[in-house]
C-alpha positions as a Markdown table, in Angstrom:
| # | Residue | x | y | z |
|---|---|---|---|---|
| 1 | Unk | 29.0 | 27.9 | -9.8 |
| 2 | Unk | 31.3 | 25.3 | -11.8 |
| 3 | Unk | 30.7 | 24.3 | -14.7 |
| 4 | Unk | 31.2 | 20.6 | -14.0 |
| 5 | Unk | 31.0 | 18.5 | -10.8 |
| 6 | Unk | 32.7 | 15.2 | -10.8 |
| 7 | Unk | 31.5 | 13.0 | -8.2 |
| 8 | Unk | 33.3 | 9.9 | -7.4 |
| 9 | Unk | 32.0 | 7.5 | -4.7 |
| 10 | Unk | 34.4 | 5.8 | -2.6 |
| 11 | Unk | 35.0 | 2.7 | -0.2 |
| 12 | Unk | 38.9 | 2.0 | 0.8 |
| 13 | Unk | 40.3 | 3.4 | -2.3 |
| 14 | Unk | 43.8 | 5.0 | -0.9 |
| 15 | Unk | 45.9 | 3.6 | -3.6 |
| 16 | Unk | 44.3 | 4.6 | -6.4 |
| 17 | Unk | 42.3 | 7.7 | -5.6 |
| 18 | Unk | 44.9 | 10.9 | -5.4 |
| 19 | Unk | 45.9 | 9.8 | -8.9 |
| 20 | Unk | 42.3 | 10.0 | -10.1 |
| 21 | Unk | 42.0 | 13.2 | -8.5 |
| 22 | Unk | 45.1 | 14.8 | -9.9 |
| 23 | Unk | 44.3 | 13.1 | -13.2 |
| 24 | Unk | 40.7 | 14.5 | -13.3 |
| 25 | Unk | 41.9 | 18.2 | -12.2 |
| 26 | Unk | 44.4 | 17.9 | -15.1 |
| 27 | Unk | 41.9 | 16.6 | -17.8 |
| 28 | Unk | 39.8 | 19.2 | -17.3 |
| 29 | Unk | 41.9 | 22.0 | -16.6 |
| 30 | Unk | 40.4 | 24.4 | -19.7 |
| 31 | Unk | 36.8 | 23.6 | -17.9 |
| 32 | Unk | 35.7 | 25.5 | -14.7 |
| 33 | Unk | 35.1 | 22.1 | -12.0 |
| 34 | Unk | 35.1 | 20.7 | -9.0 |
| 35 | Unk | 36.0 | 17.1 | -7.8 |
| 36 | Unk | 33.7 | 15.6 | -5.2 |
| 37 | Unk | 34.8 | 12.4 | -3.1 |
| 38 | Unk | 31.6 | 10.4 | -0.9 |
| 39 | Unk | 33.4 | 8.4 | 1.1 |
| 40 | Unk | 32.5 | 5.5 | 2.8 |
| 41 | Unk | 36.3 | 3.9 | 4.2 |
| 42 | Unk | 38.3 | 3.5 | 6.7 |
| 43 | Unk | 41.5 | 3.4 | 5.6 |
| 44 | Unk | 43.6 | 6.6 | 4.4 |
| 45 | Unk | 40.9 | 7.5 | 1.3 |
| 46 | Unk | 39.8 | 10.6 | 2.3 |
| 47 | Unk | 42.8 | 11.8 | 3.5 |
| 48 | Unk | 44.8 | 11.1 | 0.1 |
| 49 | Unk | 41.5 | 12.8 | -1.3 |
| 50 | Unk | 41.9 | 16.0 | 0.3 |
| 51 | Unk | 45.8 | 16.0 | -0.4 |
| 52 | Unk | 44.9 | 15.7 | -4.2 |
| 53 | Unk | 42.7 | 18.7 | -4.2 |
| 54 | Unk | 39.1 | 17.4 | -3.7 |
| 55 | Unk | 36.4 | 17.9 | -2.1 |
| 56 | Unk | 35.6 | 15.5 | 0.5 |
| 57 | Unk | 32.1 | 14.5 | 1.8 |
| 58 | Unk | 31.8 | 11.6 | 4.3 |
| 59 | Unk | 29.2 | 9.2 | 3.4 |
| 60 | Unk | 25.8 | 9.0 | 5.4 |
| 61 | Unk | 24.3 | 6.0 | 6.1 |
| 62 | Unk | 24.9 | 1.9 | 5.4 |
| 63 | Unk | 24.2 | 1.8 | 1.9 |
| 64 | Unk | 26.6 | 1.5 | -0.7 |
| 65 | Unk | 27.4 | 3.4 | -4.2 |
| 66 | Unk | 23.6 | 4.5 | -4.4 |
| 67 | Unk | 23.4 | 6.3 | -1.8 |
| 68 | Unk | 27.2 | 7.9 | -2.2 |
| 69 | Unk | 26.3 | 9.3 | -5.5 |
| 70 | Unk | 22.9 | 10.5 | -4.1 |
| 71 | Unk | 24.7 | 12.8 | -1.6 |
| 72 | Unk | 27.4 | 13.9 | -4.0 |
| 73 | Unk | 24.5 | 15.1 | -6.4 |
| 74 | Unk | 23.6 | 16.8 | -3.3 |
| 75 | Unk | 26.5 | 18.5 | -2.3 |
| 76 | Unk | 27.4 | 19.1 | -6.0 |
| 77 | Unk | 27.1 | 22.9 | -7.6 |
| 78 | Unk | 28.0 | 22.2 | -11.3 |
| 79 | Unk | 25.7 | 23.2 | -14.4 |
| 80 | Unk | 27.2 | 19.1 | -15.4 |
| 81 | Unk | 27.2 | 16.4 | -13.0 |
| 82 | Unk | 29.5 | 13.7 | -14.1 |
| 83 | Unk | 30.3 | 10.1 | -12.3 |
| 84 | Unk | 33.2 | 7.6 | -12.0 |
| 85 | Unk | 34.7 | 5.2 | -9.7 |
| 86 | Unk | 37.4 | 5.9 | -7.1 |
| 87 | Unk | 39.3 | 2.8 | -8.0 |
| 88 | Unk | 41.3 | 3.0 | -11.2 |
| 89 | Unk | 39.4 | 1.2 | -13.9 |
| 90 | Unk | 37.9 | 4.6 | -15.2 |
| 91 | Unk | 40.2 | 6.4 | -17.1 |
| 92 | Unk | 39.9 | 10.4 | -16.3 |
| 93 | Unk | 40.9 | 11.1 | -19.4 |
| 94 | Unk | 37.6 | 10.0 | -21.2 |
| 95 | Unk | 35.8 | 12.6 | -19.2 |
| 96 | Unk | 36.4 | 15.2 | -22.1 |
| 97 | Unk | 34.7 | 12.7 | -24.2 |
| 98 | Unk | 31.6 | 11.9 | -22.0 |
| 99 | Unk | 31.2 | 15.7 | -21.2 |
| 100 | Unk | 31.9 | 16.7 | -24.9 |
| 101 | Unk | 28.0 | 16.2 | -25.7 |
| 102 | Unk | 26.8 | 17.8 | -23.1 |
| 103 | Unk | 28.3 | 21.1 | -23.6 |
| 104 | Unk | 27.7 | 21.3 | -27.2 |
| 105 | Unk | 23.9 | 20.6 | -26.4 |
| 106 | Unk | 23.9 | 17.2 | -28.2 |
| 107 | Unk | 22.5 | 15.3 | -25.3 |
| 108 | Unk | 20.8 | 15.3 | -21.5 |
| 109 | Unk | 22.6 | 12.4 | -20.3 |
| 110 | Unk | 25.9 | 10.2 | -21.5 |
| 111 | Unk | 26.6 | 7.2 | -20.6 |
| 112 | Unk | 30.2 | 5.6 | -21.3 |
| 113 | Unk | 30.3 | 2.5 | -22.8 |
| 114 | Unk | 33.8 | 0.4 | -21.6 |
| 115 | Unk | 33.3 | -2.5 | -24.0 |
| 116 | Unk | 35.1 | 0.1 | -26.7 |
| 117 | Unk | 38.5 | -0.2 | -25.3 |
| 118 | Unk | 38.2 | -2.6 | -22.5 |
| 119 | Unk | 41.9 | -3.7 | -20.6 |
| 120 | Unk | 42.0 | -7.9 | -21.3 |
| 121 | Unk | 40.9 | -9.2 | -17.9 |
| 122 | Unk | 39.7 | -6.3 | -16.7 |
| 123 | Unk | 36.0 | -7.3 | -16.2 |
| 124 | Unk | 35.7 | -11.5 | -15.8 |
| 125 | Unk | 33.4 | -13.4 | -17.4 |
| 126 | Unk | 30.8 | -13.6 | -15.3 |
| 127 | Unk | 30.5 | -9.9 | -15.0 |
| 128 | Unk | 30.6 | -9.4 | -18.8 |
| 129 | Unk | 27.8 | -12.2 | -19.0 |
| 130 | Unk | 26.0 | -10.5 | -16.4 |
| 131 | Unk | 26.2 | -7.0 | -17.9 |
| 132 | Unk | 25.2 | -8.0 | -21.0 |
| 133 | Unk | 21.7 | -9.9 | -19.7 |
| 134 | Unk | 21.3 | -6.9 | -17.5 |
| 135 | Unk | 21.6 | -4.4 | -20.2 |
| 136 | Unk | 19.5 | -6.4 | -23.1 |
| 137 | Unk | 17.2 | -6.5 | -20.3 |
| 138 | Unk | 17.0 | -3.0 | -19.9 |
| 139 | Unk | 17.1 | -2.0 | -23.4 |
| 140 | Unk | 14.3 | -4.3 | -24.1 |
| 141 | Unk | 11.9 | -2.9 | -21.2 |
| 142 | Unk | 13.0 | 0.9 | -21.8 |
| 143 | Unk | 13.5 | 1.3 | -25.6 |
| 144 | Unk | 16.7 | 2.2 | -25.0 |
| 145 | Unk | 20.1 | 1.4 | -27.6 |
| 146 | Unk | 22.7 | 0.7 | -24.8 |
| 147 | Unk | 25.9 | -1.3 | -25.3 |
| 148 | Unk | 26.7 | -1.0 | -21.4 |
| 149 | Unk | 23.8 | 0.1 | -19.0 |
| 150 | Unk | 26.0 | -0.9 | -16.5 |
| 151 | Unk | 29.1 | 2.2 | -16.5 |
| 152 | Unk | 29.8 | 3.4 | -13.7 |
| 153 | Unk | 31.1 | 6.5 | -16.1 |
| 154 | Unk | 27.7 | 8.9 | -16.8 |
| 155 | Unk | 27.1 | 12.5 | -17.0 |
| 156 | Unk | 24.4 | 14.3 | -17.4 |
| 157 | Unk | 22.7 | 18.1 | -17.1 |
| 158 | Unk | 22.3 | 19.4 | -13.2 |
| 159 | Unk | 19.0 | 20.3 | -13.7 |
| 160 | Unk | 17.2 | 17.0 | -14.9 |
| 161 | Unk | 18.0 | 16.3 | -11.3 |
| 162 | Unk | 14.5 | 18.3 | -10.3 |
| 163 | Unk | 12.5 | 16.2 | -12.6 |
| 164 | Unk | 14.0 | 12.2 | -12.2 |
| 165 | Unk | 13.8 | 10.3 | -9.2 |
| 166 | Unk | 16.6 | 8.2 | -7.5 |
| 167 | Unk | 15.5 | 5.7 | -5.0 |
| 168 | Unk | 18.5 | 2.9 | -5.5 |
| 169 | Unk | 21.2 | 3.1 | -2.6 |
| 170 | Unk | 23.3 | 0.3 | -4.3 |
| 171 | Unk | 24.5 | -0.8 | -7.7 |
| 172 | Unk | 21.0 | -0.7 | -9.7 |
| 173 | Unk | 21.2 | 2.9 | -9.3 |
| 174 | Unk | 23.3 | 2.8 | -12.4 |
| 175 | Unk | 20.6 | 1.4 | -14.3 |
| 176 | Unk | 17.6 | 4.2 | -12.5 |
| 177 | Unk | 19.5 | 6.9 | -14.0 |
| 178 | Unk | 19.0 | 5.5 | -17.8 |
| 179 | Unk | 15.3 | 4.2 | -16.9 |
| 180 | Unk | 14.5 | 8.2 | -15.3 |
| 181 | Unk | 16.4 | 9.4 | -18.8 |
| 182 | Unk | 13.9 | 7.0 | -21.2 |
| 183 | Unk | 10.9 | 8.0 | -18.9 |
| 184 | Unk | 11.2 | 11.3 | -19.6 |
| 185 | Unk | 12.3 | 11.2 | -23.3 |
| 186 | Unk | 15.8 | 12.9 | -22.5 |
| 187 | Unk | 18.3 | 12.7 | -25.2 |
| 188 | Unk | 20.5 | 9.9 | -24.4 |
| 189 | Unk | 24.2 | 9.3 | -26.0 |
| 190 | Unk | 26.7 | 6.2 | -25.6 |
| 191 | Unk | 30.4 | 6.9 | -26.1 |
| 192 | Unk | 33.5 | 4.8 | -26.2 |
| 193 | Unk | 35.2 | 5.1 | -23.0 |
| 194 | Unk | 38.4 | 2.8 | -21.5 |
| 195 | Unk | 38.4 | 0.3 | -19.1 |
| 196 | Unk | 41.3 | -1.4 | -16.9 |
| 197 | Unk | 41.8 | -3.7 | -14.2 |
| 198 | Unk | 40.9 | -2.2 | -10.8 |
| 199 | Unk | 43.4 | -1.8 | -8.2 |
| 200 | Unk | 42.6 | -3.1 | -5.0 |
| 201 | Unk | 39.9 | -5.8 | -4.0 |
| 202 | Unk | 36.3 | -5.4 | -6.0 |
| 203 | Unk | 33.4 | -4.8 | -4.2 |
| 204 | Unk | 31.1 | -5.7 | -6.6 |
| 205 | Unk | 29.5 | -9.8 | -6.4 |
| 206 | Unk | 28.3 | -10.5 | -9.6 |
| 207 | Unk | 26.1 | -13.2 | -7.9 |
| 208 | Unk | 24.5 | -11.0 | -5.7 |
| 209 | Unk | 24.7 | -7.9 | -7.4 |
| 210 | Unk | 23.1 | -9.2 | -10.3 |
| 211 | Unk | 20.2 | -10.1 | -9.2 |
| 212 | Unk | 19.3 | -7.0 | -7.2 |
| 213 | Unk | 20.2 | -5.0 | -10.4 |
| 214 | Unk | 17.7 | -7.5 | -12.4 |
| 215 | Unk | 15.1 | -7.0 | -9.8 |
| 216 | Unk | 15.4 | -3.4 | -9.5 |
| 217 | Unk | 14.6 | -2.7 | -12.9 |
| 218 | Unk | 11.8 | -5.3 | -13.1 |
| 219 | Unk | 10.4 | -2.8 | -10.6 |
| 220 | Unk | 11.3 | 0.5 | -12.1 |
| 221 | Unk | 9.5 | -0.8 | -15.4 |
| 222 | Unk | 6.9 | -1.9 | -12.6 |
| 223 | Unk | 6.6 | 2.2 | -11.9 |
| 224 | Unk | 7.3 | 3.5 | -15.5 |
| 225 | Unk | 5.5 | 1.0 | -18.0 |
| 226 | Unk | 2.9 | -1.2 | -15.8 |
| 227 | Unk | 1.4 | -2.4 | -19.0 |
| 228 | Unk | 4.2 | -3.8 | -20.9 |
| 229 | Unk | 5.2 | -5.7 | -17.7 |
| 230 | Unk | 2.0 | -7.3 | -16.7 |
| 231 | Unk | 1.0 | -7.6 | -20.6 |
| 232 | Unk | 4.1 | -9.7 | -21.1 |
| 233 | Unk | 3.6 | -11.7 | -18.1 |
| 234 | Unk | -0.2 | -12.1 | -18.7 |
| 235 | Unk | 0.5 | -13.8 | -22.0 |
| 236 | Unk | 3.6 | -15.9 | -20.5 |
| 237 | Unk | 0.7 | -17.4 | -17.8 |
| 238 | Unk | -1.6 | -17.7 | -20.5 |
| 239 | Unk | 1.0 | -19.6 | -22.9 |
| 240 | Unk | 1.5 | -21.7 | -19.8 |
| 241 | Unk | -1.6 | -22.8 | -19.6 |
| 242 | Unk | -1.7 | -23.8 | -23.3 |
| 243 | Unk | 0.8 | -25.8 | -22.9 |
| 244 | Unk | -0.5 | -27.6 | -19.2 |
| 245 | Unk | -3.4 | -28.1 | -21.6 |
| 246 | Unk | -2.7 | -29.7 | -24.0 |
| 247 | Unk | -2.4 | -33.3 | -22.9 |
| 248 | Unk | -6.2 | -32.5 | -22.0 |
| 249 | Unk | -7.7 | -31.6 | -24.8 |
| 250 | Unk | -5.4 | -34.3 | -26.7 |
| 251 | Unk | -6.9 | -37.0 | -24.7 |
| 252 | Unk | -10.0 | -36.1 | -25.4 |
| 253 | Unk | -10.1 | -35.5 | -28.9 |
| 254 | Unk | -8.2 | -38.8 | -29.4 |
| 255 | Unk | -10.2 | -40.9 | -26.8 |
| 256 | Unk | -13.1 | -39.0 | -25.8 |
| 257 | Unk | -12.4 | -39.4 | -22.2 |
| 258 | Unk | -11.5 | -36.3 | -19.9 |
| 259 | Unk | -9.2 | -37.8 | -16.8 |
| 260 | Unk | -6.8 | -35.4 | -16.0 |
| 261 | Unk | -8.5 | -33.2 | -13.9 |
| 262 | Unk | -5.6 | -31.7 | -11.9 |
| 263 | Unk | -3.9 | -30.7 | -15.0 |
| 264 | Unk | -7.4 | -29.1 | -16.7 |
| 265 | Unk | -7.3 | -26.9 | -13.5 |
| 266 | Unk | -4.2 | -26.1 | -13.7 |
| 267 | Unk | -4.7 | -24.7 | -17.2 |
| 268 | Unk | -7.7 | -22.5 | -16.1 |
| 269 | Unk | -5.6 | -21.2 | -13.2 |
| 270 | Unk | -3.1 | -19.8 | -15.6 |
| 271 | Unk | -5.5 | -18.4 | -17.9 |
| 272 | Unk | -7.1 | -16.5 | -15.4 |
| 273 | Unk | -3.9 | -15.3 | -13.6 |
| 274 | Unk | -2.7 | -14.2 | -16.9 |
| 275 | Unk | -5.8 | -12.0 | -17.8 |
| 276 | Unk | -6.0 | -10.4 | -14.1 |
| 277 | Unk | -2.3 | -9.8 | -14.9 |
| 278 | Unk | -3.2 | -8.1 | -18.2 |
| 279 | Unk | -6.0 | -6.4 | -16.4 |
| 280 | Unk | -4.0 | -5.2 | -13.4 |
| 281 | Unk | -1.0 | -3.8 | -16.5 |
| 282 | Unk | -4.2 | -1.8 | -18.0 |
| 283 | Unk | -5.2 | 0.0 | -14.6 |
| 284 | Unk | -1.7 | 0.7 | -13.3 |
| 285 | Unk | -1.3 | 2.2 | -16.7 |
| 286 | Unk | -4.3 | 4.3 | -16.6 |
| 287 | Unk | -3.2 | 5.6 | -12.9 |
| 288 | Unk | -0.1 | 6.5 | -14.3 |
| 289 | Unk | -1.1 | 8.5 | -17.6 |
| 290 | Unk | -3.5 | 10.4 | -14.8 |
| 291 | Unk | -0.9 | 10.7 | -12.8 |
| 292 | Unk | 2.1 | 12.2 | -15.7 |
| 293 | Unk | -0.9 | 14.8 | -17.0 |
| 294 | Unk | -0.9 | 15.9 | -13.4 |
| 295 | Unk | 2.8 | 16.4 | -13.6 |
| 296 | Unk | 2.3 | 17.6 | -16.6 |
| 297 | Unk | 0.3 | 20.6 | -15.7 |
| 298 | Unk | 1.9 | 21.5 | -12.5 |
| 299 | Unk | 5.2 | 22.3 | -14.5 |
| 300 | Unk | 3.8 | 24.3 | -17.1 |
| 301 | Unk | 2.0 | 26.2 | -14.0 |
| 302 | Unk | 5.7 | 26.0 | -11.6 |
């Protein structure tokens, strides 16, 4: 068994990926690994792949990098599963540095964080704009301290694999594999990694991606933290309603006369969605502690 797997998703990558792979394989010549290519193309990818020295698994299925890295996991056989793209903008070299913590027991998962030495025009605006709403988004609903939730660069110990939960077969699966790290309190550590201007044509749409990656996590917190979600969105309705209120209650203070009926109902509409909200947060979280103490025990008893 390796001590590292390197897994490295790809979709018409022939220009760029035999350097990777002869880059990674030199990087990490002093560690006992493997290099694992899903690929999805059809162009020359896997066979410039194979020529470089990796392993290469074709891609089952339509989806995109989700799924790829699902089945690399798979196929995988490290004690260290570590992830980067197949199309340049990762530099291999950093994989001493995003591994580095994991072998000296410092952490369960690493992410690498490409806003430390990022290439000028390497990731446009919209995409930096993006990452950073996504990421403050997910720090904010996972108590996490994330500079760039969105690195395609991770790593992480092979055997948290038996305890998290990967559902995502696109992009947001980036952000699943921080959300399963803060749900079970694994040690999480951000380091400084490059980033450079892809070769080849991006398949990433930072206007569709985006929100799928937004909506994903609205749902994993959905799952993980029912009661922070519907508490929040309880007390947004209820604010709401305040507000849709208060012409009302102004006019009648001030003229003693109650005509806006429409927006009185309003108001009592919101209040009440916001505290079935808050109500539906407090049983989802109650399921759920039931349901982590059953986890709970049938470990201890595995």
């Amino acid at each position: 068994m390796p001590k590292l797997s390197v897994v490295i998703p790809t979709k018409n990558e022939q220009d760029a990926i035999a350097g990777i792979i002869e880059k990674c394989r030199a990087v990490l010549a002093g560690i006992d690994h493997e290099v694992i290519v899903v690929d999805a193309s059809d162009d020359n990818t896997p066979a410039e792949a194979l020529r470089a020295g990796a392993k290469v698994v074709r891609q089952i299925g339509t989806g995109g990098v989700g799924e790829g890295l699902i089945q690399g996991f798979y196929w995988s056989r490290g004690e260290y599963i570590a992830l980067l793209d197949g199309d340049g903008t990762y530099d291999p070299a950093d994989l001493q540095k995003v591994v580095r913590p994991l072998l000296d027991g410092e952490a369960d998962v690493v992410n690498g964080n490409r806003f430390a030495n990022m290439e000028e025009g390497a990731m446009p605006f919209g995409n930096r704009a993006g990452n950073w709403i996504l990421t403050w988004v997910g720090n904010l609903l996972f108590h996490t301290r994330i500079k760039d939730s969105q690195s395609g660069m991770k790593a992480f110990r092979r055997d948290i694999m038996t305890r998290v939960s990967l559902w995502e077969r696109g992009f947001p699966i980036i952000s699943e594999i921080l959300a399963e790290a803060s749900k079970f309190d694994l040690r999480i550590v951000e380091v400084g990694i490059t980033y450079r201007r892809r070769l080849g044509k991006s398949k990433l749409r930072a206007s569709s991606e985006g929100p799928r990656i937004l909506w994903a996590i609205l749902n994993m917190l959905r799952d993980y933290d029912p009661l922070f979600l519907f508490t929040m969105i309880g007390l947004a309705l209820i604010a709401a309603g305040f507000v849709v209120a208060w012409p009302v209650a102004f006019e009648y203070v001030e003229r003693g006369v109650f005509t806006m009926l429409g927006r009185a109902l309003l108001a009592i509409l919101l209040w009440l969605s916001g505290l079935l909200s808050i109500f539906t947060g407090i049983v989802l979280d109650s399921i759920n502690y039931s349901l982590r103490k059953i986890e709970t025990h049938t470990a201890r008893h595995q």
